[in-house]
C-alpha positions as CSV (number, residue, x, y, z in Angstrom):
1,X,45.9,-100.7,43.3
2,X,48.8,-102.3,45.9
3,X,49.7,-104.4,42.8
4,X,50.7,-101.1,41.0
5,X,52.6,-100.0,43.9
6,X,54.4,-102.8,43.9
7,X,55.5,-102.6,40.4
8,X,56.8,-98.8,41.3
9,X,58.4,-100.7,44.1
10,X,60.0,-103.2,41.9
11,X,60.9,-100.5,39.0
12,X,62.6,-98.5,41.6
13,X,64.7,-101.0,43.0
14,X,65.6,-102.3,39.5
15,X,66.7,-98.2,39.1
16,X,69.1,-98.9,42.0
17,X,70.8,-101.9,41.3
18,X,71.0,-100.7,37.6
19,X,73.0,-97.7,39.5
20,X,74.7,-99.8,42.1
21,X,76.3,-102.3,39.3
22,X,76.8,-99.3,36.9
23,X,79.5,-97.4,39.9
24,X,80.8,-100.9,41.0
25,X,81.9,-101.7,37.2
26,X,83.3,-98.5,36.7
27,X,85.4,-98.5,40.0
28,X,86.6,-102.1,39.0
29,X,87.3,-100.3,35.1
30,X,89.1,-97.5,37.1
31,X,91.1,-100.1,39.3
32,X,92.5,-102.3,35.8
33,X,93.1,-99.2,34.3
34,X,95.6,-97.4,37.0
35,X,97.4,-100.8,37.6
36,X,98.2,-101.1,33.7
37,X,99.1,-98.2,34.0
38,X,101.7,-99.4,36.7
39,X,102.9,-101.9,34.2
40,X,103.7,-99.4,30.7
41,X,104.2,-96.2,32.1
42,X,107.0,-94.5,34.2
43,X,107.9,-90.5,35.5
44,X,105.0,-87.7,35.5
45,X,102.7,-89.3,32.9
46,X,102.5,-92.3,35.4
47,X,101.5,-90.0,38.1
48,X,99.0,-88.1,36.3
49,X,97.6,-91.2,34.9
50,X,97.4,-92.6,38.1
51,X,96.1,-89.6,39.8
52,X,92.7,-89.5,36.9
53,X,91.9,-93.1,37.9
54,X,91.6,-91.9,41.5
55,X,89.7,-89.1,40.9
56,X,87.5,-91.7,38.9
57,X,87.6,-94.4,41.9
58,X,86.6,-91.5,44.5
59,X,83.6,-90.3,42.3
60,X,82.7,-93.4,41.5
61,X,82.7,-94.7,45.1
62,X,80.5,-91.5,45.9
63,X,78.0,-92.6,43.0
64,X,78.1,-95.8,44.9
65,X,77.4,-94.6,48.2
66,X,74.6,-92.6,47.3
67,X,72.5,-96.0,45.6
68,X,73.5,-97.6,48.7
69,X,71.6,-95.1,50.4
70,X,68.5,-94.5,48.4
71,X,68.5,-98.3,48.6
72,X,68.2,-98.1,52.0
73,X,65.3,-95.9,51.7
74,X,63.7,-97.8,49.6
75,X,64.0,-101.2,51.4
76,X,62.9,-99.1,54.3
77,X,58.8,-99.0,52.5
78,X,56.6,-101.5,52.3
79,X,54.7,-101.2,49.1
80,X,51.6,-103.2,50.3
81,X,50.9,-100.5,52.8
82,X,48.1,-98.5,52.4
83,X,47.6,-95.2,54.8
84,X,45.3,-92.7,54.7
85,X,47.8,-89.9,54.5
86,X,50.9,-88.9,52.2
87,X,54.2,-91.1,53.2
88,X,57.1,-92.7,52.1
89,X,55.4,-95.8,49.6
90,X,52.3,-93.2,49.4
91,X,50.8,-93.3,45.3
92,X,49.7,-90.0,44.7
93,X,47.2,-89.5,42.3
94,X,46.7,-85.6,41.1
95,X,44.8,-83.8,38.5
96,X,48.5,-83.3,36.6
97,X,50.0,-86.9,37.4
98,X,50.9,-89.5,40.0
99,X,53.4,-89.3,42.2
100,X,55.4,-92.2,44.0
101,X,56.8,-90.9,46.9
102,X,59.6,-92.8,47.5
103,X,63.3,-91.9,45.7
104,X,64.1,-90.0,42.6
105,X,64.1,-92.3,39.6
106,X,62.0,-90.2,37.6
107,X,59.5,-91.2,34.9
108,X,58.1,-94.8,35.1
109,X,55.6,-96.2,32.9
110,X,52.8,-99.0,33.9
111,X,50.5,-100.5,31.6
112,X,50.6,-96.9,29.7
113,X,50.2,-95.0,32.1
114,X,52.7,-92.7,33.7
115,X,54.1,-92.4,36.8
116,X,56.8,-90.6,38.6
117,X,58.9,-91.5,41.7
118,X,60.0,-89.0,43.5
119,X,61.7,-88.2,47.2
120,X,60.5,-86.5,50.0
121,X,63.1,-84.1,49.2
122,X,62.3,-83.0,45.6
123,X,60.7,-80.1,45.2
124,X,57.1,-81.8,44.3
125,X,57.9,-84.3,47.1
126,X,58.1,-81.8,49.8
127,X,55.0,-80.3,48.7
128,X,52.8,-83.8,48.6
129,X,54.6,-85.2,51.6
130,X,52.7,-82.2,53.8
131,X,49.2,-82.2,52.0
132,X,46.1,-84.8,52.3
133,X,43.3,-85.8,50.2
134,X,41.4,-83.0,48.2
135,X,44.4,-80.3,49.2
136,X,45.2,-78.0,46.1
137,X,48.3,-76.0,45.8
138,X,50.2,-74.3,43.2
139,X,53.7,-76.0,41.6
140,X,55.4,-75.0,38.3
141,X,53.1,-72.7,37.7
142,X,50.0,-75.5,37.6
143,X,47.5,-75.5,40.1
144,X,47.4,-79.4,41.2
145,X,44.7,-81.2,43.5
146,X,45.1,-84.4,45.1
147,X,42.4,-86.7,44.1
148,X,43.6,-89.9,45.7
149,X,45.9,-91.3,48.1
150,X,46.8,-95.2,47.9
């Protein structure tokens, strides 16, 4: 089963360097765009312009900042480590899915079979990250039991 985690591993970190290259590109679009604008434009519509591509830059450089840090989360997990409790790198297998703590990238699929990351601070995260083996509680409606911990 550690060859599965690793694959959530591996998907996961492929989410966040899709993420990191997707806020980089679009700060270095931002960046071209405000210094043509420099070049062809002159008065208010140059400041306005100008003032867009910053906004741009600054939420794009906050999109950039927050892969950096789930990166950092994730490089902080070691996917061939097994305990007998719910962490960080934990798989999660419950009667209504399986849950890879570790950051929010959502749905994953392995060999068919579904999986979804999630962080200790999502809602379902919270929950798992305080229960144990056989453990029942109640989420989104749903009554979910944990039937294994890897």
């Amino acid at each position: 089963m550690n060859l599965i985690k690793l694959q959530l591993y591996e998907l996961c970190n492929t989410y966040i360097n899709e993420r990191i290259k997707t806020a980089e590109n679009a700060i270095e679009a931002a960046r071209e765009s405000a210094n043509d604008d420099t070049k062809s434009s002159a008065g208010d519509k140059y400041e306005t312009g100008r003032e867009m591509m910053q906004q741009e830059i600054n939420r794009n450089t906050l999109q950039l900042h927050e892969a950096r840090k789930l990166q950092q989360i994730l490089q902080s997990i070691n996917p061939e480590h097994s305990a007998g409790f719910i962490r960080n790198g934990s798989l999660v297998i419950t009667n209504h899915g399986n849950f890879y703590i570790s950051i929010s990238a959502g749905h994953l699929v392995i060999d068919g079979t579904d999986y979804f990351a999630v962080s200790t601070s999502s809602p379902i995260g919270a929950i798992l990250i305080k229960s144990g083996l056989g453990d029942t509680f109640d989420f989104n409606g749903k009554k979910f039991t944990v039937l294994d911990i890897l």
